[in-house]
N, C-alpha and C positions, 0 to 999 in steps of 0.2 A: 459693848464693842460695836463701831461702826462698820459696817462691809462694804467699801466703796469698791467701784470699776472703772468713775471716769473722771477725770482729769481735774476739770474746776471741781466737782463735789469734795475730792480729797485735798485741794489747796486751801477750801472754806476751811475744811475739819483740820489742818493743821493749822493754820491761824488760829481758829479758838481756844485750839490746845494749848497753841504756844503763849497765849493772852495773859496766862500767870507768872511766865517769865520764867518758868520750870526747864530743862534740859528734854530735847525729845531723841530717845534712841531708838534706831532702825535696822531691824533684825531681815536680812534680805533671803529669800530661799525659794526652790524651785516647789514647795509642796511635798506631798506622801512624807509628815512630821513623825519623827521619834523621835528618841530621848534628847539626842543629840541639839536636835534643833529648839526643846524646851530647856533645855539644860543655858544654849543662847540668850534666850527670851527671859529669864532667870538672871543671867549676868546682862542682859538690859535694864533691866529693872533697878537694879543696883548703881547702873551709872544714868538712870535717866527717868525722870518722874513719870514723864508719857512714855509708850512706847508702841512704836508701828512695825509691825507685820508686812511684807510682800511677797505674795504669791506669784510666781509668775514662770512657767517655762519656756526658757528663751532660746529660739528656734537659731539664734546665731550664732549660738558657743556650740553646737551641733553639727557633726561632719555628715559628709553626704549619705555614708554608711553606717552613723552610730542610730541610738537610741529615741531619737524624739517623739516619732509615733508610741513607743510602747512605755516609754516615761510614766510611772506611776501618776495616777492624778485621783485623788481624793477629796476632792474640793470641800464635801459636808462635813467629814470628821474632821479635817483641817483645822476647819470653822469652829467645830465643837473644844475640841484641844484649847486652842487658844481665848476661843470666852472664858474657858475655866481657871487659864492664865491670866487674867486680867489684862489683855492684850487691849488697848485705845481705838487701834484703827486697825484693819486688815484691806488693803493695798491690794487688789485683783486687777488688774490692767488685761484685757484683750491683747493679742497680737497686735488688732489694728490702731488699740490705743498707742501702744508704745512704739509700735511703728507704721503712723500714717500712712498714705500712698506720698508718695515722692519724695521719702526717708531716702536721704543719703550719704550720711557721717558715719562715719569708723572713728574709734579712738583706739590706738594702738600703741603697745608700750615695748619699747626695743630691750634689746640684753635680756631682762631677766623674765623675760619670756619665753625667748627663744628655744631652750633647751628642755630635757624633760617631756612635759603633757605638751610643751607649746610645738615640743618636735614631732609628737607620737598623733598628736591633734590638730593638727594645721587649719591656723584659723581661731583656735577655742576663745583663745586668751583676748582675741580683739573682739570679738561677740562677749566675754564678760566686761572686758573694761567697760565697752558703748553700754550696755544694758546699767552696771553700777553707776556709771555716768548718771544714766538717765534717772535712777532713781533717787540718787545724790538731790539731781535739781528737783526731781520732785515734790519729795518729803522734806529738805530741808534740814536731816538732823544734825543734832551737834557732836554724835557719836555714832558709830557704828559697829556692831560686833558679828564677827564671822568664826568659825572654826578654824583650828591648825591643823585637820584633817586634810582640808586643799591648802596644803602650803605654800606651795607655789602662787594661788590666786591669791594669798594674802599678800604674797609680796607682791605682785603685779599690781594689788589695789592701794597698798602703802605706798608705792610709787609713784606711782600715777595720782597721787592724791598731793604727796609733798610737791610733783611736778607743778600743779593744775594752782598750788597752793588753796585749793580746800577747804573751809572752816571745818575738818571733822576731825574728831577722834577717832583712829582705827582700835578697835579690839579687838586682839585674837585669844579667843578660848582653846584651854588643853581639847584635844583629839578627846571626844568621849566614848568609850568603849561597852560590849557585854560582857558580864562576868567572865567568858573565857578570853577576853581579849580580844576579840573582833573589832574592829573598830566600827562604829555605828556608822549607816551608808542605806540612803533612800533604795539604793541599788543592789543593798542585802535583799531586797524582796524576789530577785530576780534568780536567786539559787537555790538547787532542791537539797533535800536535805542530806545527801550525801556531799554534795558540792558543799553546802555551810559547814561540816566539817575537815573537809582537804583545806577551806580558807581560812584553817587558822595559823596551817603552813606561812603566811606573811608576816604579823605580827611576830611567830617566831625565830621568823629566819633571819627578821629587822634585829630582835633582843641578842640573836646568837650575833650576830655583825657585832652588832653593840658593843657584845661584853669585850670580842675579841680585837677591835679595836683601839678602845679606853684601856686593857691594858698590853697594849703596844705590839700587836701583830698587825703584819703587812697590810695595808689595809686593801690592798686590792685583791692578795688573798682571802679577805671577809668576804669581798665582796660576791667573788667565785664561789665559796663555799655559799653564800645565799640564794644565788640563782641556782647551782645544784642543789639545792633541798626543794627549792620552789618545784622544778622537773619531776624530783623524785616524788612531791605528794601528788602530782596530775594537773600542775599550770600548765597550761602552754604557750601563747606568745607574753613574753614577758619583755616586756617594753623597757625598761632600765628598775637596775638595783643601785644606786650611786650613791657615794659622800660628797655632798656641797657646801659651802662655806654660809653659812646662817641667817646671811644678814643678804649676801649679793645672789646664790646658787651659782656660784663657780664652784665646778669640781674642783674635788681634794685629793692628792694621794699621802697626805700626810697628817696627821692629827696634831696640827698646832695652833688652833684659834675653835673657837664655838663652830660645831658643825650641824647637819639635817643628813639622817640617812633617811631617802625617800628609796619607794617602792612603787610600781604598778607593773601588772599581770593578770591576764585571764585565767580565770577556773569555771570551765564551762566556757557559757557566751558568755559570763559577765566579767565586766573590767573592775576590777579592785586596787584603786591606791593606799597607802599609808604612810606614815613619816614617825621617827624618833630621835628625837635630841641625844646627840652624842659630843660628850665635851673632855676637853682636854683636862689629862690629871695635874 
């Protein structure tokens, strides 16, 4: 595995790669790996001979009061994870790489941003688009795979990709979980262990919505009953419980087409999203 940082070194090493005329897929992530994000690099491999790694925490999907300074960062064992993965290239970019002095572009995707993390995080979504932008042009692949955990950024980067018309494949992998159901989250590291068990409060407040929607209660009754359980295990701001239509994230108050019931709420300081497919009978 190569471990590049700067710009021409990693455009050489994907020209060589690309030399055999093989598929190269690009696994993007902010670091501090778990399963979740080998579980990606795994369903890379399967769509794409080569495959490139990007490390990179980007200070622009970050609001003035969230998380950046205290962002896990693991840089060695990162390194180590992914040699073992048979990972091609590992993509570390500086700040200063990815954003020179007199960086001035935003790429910004309207609607189905807006709502959601894009409401609760003002900003987030245009600091990921610019960033997958950038890494788009820099690696070059012909696919790209991301989790269904951040729902919403999938759709934001499917978008924005059919917009831009793109040569890539979007891939989105199922939400990968721990045996109780948490959904894996670099930002698990950030709760003590009595908080890791109040958060399992989410995933089951999503399946009770779930059940009690598929078969045909009120659905904004579900939805009520999900944020008082949230309450009741020790969330406290809970940002939205919604049902959105699958494909756009227009809310739904009715279960007749493919939907996403998304979640985020704090337990403790830490913010917790998650999402489950709920489809009409």
């Amino acid at each position: 595995m190569q471990t590049l940082r700067d710009l021409p070194a990693l455009r050489a090493a994907v020209d060589a790669l690309r030399s055999d005329g093989r598929p190269i897929a690009l696994v993007p992530t902010m670091g501090a790996l778990h399963d979740g994000h080998m579980a990606l690099v795994e369903e890379a491999r399967r769509h794409g001979r080569h495959v490139v790694v990007s490390i990179f925490v980007n200070p622009r999907q970050f609001g003035p009061n969230e998380d950046l300074d205290a962002y896990p960062r693991r840089e060695a064992k990162d390194a180590q994870m992914l040699q073992a993965a048979g990972v091609d290239i590992l993509w570390m970019p500086s700040v200063d790489v990815m954003y020179p002095a007199g960086f001035a572009t935003n790429i910004s995707v309207s609607g189905i941003s807006e709502g959601l993390d894009g409401a609760a995080r003002p900003g987030h979504f245009d600091g990921v688009a610019t960033v997958v932008t950038k890494l788009f042009n820099q690696v070059r692949p012909d696919v790209a795979i991301f989790g269904e955990k951040d729902y919403q950024q999938l759709a934001v980067i499917r978008r924005f990709v059919a917009d831009l018309d793109l040569p890539i494949e979007i891939i989105g992998l199922p939400t990968q979980r721990a045996e109780d159901g948490l959904a894996l989250s670099s930002r698990n590291a950030y709760l003590t262990d009595e908080d890791r068990k109040k958060a399992l409060a989410l995933p089951r407040a999503l399946g009770e919505a779930k059940r009690q929607i598929e078969r045909g209660d009120p659905v904004d009754g579900a939805l009520a009953q999900a944020i008082a359980m949230l309450s009741a295990h020790g969330f406290g701001a809970i940002d939205y419980v919604t049902l959105c239509d699958a494909a756009t994230l227009e809310p739904m108050h009715t279960l007749d087409r493919p939907a996403r019931l998304l979640g985020a709420a704090k337990i403790g300081t830490t913010r917790l999203i998650d999402n489950i497919a709920v489809d009409p009978v």
